[in-house]
N, C-alpha and C positions, 0 to 999 in steps of 0.2 A: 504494500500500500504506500504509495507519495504521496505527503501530505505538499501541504502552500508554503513556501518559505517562511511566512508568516509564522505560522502552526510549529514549524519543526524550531523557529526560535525561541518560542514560548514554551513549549516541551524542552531545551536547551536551559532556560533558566530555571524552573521547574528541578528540573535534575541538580543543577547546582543548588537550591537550597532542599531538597531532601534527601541529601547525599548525610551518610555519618559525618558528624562532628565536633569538634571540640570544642567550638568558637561560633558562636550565632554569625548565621552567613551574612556580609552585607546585602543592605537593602537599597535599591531605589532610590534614591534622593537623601541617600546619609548623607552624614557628615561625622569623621571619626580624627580623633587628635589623638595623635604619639607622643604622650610626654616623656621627658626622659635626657639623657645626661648626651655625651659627644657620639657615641655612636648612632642616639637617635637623629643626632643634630645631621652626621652627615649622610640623611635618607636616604639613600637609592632604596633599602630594602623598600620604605615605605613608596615611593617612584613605581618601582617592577611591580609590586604587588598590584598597585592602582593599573599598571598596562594589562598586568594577567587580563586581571578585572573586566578590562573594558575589552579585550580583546575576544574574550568568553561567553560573555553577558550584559552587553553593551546597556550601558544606563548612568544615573548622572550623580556616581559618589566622590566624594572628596575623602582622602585620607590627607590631613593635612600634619606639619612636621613642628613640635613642638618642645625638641628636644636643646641643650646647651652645652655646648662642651664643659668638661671639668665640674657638671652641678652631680651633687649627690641626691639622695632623698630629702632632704631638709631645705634644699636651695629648691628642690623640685615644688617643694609644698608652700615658698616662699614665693613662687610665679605662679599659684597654681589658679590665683584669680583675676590677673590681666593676662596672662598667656594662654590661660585653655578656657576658664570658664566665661569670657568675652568673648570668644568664640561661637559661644551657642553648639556646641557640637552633642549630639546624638549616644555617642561613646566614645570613650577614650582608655585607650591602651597603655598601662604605666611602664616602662622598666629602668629601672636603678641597681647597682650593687658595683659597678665596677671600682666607684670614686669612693666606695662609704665604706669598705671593709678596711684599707690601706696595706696596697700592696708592698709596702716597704717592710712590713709585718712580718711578711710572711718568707722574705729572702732567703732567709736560712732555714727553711725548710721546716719539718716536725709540722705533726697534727694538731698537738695541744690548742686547747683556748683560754690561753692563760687571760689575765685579768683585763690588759689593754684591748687584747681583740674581741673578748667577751662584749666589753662595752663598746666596741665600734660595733659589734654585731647586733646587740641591744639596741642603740640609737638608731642603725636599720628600720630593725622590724617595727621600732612605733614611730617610725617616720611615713613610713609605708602605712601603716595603719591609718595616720591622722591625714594621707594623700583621700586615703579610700572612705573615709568618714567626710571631706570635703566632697567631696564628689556626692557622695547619700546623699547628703542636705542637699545637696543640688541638683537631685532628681536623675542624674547621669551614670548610667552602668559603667562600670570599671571591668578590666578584662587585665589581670597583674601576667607578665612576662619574665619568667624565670630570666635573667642576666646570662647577655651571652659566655662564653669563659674566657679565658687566660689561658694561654697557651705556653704549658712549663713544659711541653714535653719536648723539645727542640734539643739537640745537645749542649750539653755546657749551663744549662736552666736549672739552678738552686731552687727555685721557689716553690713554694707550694698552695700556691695562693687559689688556683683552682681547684685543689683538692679540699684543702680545708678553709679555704676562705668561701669561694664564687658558691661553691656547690652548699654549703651552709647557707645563705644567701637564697639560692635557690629552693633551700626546702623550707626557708619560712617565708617566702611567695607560694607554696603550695600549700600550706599549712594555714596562710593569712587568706586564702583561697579559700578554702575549704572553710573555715569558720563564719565565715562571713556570704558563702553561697555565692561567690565570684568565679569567672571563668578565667581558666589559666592557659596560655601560650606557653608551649614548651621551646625553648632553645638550647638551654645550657646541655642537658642530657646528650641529645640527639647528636649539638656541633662538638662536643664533648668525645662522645664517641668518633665521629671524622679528624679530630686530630690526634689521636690515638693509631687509628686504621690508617688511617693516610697521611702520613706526614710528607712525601713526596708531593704532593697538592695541599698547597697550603689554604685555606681559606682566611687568613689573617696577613695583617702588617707585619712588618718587621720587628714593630713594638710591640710585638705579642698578644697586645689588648684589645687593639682597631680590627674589625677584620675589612679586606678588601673588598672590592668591586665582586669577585665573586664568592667571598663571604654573604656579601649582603645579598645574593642571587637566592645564596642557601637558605637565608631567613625571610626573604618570600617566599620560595620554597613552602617553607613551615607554615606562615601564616595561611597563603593561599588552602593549602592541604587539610589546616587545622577550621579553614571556614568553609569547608565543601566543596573548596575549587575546584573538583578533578575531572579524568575523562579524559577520551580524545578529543582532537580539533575536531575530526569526522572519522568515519572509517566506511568506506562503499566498497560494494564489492558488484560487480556485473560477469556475466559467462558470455564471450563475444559469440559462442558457437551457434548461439541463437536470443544474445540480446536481453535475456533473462536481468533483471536487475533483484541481487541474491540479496543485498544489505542499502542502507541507506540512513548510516545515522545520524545528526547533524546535519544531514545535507538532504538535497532533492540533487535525484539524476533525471533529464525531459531531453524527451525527442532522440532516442535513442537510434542513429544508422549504422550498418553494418554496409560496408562496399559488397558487389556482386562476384561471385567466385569468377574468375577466368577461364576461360575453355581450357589452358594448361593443365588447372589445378588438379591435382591425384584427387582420386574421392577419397571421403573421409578426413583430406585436411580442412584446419580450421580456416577461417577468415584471413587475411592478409592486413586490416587495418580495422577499426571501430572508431568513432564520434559520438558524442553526448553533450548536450548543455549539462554543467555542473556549479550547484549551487550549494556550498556550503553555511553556513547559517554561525563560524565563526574565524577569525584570524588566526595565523599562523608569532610566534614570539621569536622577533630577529635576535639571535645569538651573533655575536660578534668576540672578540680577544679576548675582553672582558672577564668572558664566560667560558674559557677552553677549561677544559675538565669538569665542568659542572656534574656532566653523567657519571663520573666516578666517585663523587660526594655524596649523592643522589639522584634516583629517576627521573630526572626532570622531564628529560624527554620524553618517557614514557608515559608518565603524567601530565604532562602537562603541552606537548609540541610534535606528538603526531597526529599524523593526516594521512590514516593508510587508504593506497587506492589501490586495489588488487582486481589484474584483466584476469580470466582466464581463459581457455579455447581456441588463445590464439596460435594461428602457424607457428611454426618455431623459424626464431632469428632473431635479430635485431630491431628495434620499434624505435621510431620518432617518436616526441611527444609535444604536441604543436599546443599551446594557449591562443586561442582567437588568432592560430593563424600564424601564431611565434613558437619559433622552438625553442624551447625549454631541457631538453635533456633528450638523451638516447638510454634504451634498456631493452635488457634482453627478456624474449618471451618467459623465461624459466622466473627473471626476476619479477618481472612485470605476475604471474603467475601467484609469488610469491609474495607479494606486497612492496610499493616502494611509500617512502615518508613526501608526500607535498610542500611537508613544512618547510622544503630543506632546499627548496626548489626557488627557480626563480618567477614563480605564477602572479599571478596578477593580485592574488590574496595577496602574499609577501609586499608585493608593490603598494598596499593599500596598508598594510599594518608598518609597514614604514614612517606613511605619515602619522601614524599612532605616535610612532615611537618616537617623530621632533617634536611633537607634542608632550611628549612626558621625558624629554632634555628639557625643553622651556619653561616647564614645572617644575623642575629639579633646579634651574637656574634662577627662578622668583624666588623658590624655597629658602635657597641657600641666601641669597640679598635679603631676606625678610627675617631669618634667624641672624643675620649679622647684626641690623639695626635693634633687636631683642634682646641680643647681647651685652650690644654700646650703650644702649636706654640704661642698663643697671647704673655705669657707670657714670653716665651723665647724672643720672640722678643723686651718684652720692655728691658729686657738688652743686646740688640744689637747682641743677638746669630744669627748664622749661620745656618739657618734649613735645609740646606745640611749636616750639621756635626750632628752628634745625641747626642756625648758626651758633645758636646759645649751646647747641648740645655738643657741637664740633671740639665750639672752647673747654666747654666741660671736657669732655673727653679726653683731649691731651692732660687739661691740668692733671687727670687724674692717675695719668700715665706716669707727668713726671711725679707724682708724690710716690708711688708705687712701683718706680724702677726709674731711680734717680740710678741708681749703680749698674753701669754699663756690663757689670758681670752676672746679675741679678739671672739665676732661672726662669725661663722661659721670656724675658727681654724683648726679645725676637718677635717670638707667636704673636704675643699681645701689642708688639708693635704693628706690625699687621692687621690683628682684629681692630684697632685704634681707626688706621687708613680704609679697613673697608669700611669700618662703619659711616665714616664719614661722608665717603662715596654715595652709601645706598643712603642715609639718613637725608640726604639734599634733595634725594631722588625718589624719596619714598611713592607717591603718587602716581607715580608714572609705573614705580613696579608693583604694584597694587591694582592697574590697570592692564597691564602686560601678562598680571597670573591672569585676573577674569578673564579674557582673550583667550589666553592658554586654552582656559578647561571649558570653553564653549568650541574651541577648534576640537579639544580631542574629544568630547562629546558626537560634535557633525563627520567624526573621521572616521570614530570607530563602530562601522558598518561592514559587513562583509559583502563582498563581491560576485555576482556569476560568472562566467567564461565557458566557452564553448572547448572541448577536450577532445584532440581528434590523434590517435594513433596509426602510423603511417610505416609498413615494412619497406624497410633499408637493402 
């Protein structure tokens, strides 16, 4: 039975929210905030997860990025009513532990929790607590995120900070979970596990704490996973022997030709070529450098970025495979039999989820401008600026740079020299990128739609 593309979209989103899961699936016209320390700050996980999203089950949510470098739980709970609850957001995701347990603690190794780390760990969990009791009163679900880890297992790594710090940490986010009837994101376990198994692919920085570009792939990964994401892109299956269409999920197959046998043809062979309009009902997620090795960390692509399209019946040899007319690739009947991925392909989907995906760089580039001026707002204000004035916040800003690393040897000098200059960059310009995200997410809204093309197979 083929249904309307219509039909098989709505059955598509259907599937993603009654699929198992951990995490109440988004909805339609959320709006969700990730608070949280520098790892939240530098989004992409939050980024990829919104493209899954929209690549999947196209509709108009906001994961927006509310995260600060260097803030612990306490600093989190000290922003948590101009930074998230001005927001108006629907639900928000917390995670903390990296900055609050101190890794410096834990260099020399050993389990114990002697006195000091006791009470860093203490001041955690009812920091944590008083994030999630701000939220209650404020009518907004809370979804706590175990802390990604710390990466001690590299050679030469004394620490033990994700043994007996991170993962401590993480079981009183499951535990402050659990009391409280909150839903929990798993990370720490999971990436925990991949740096253990796989240390040849790293998914972190060099600094052990950050993870990379395809760290963060990993933790959308999770989240998508943990909120019903899953599935093929499509998977069809057709028998050219006589046109049969076997499967069709995600997608409508219409108009199905088979070319006419040739007076040559041996009897009994199959067909020489097939054509179909082919309508899939969602995008394909462009992997690039980024993302080399992800399938060794996890399934991704099997959960998340195939597009099997499996001929069978046909002659045996070599096949073209034309898009509206463009070739796209060559495969052999055995493979073509067997199933090849679309995702991986150069089809007109890809072409169309591309522009998804400038759309969610230009989101990731307002993100990041709008956490900077976030940033520079604290310290404007501790010299009493006016963050209605931008020039007032500038001055502010430096002065408070020089009271705070007058000593040109001072730790981290540098960075916050930097965070000082961007902020003052984005602070002047605030308006304009506040204008540039709206734009953003009404482009990647009108983009991500999926495409038909006509599919025709042509023996070589």
């Amino acid at each position: 039975m083929i249904h309307s593309a219509k039909t098989i979209s709505v059955l598509g989103m259907l599937c993603c929210v009654l699929s198992a899961h951990a995490v109440t699936p988004f909805r339609d016209g959320e709006k969700v905030v990730f608070l949280g320390d520098s790892i939240t700050h530098g989004g992409w996980f939050i980024c990829w997860a919104q493209a899954i999203y929209q690549l999947r089950c196209p509709g108009k949510i906001v994961l927006d990025n509310a995260g600060i470098a260097g803030n612990s739980a306490g600093e989190g709970l000290a922003r948590l009513e101009y930074d998230v609850l001005d927001k108006k957001p629907d639900r928000v995701f917390v995670m903390f532990g990296m900055n609050d347990l101190g890794l410096t603690l834990y260099a020399k190794g050993g389990m114990g929790p002697d006195a000091v780390r006791r009470a860093r760990m203490e001041n955690y969990e009812k920091n944590i607590n008083r994030i999630c009791e701000g939220l209650k009163e404020a009518g907004i679900p809370a979804v706590l995120i175990t802390p990604t880890p710390y990466n001690q297992y590299g050679k030469d790594n004394p620490s033990s900070y994700n043994e007996a710090g991170l993962a401590a940490a993480a079981g009183i986010i499951r535990k402050t979970a659990e009391e409280r009837g909150l839903e929990v994101l798993e990370f720490h376990a999971p990436m925990t596990e991949i740096l253990k198994k796989q240390p040849e692919i790293s998914p972190m920085r060099a600094d052990n704490v950050h993870p990379n570009e395809l760290g963060h792939l990993v933790m959308a990964y999770y989240l998508c996973k943990a909120a019903g994401l899953d599935g093929k892109i499509a998977d069809v299956s057709i028998d050219a022997a006589d046109g049969k269409i076997l499967k069709a999920e995600h997608a409508v197959i219409r108009d199905v030709k088979i070319p006419k046998a040739g007076k040559q043809e041996p009897a009994g062979t199959g067909p020489e070529g097939i054509s179909f309009e082919y309508c899939p009902s969602r995008l394909p997620f462009i992997m690039d450098k980024r993302h080399e090795g992800i399938d060794s960390l996890v399934p991704f692509t099997e959960d998340f970025n195939t597009e099997s399209m499996q001929i069978t019946g046909l002659a045996e040899g070599e096949y073209q495979i034309l898009a509206d007319g463009v070739p796209i690739g060559t495969f052999s009947s055995a493979d073509l039999a067997k199933g090849i991925n679309l995702a991986v392909i150069n089809t007109p989907s890809r072409q169309q989820a591309r522009k998804v995906f400038r759309q969610i760089e230009a989101l990731r580039t307002c993100m990041s401008r709008l956490r900077s001026v976030v940033q520079g707002d604290r310290f404007a204000l501790s010299q009493n600026a006016d963050l209605r004035d931008p020039e007032s916040c500038c001055k502010a800003a430096d002065q408070w740079f020089k009271i705070h690393y007058a000593d040109e040897k001072a730790s981290g000098r540098q960075y916050y020299a930097n965070v000082v200059e961007e902020y003052k960059k984005n602070k002047r310009i605030l308006p304009d990128i506040l204008k540039q995200m709206a734009a953003a997410y009404e482009n990647l809204y009108r983009e991500s739609h999926a495409v038909s093309y006509r599919i025709e197979l042509k023996k070589l």
